[in-house]
N, C-alpha and C positions, 0 to 999 in steps of 0.2 A: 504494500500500500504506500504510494507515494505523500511524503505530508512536510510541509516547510519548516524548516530548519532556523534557529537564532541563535547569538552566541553572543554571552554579554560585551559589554567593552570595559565593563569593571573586573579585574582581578581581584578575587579571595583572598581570604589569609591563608591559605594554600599554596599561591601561586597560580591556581586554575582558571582561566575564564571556563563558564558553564557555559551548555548547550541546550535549549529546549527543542522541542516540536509544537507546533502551531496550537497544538490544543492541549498543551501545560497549565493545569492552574497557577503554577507559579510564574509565567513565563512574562519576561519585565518589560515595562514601557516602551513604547518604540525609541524615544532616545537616548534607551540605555542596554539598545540591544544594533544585532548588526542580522539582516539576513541577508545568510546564506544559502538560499535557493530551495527550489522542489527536491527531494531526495526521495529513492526506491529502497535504499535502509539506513540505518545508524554508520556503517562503516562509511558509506558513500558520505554523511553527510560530516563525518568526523576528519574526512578528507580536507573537505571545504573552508573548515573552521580550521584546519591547521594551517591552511594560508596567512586565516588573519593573524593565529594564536601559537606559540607551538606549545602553550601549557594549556591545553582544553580539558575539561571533564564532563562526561554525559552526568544530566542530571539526578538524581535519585529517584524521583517520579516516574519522569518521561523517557528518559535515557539511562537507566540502570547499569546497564552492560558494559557501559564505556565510563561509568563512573569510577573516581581513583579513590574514596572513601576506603581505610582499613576494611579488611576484611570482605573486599569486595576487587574480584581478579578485574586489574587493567585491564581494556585493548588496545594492544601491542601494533603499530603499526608504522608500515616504511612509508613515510610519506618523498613523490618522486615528484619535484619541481620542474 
């Protein structure tokens, strides 16, 4: 399911900018978000967001699997410029 992608422009005390999907309850005002396009999954759209970012996190919510919270496995990925 294709669904649009956001990626804050604030960094965490992390280090992370987070990443929503369009239909995130949490997902932040538009001027304090950036999108990054239609996407067909999370890896595609974790691609996107490592142009603008290269410390991104999928969020807890919406974006689980690419979240870097303890106790929750990264994804690992080569991004090719």
């Amino acid at each position: 399911m294709k669904l649009r992608y956001f990626v804050s422009v604030y960094e965490q005390d992390d280090g992370y900018h987070q990443m929503h999907h369009e239909n995130c309850t949490r997902l932040l005002n538009p001027d304090k978000r950036i999108d990054i396009g239609v996407h067909e999954s999370l890896e595609e759209a974790m691609r996107s967001a490592h142009y603008y970012y290269t410390g991104v996190s999928g969020c807890i919510h919406c974006c689980k699997p690419c979240n870097t919270e303890p106790g929750i496995p990264e994804m690992h990925l080569t991004i090719v410029k």
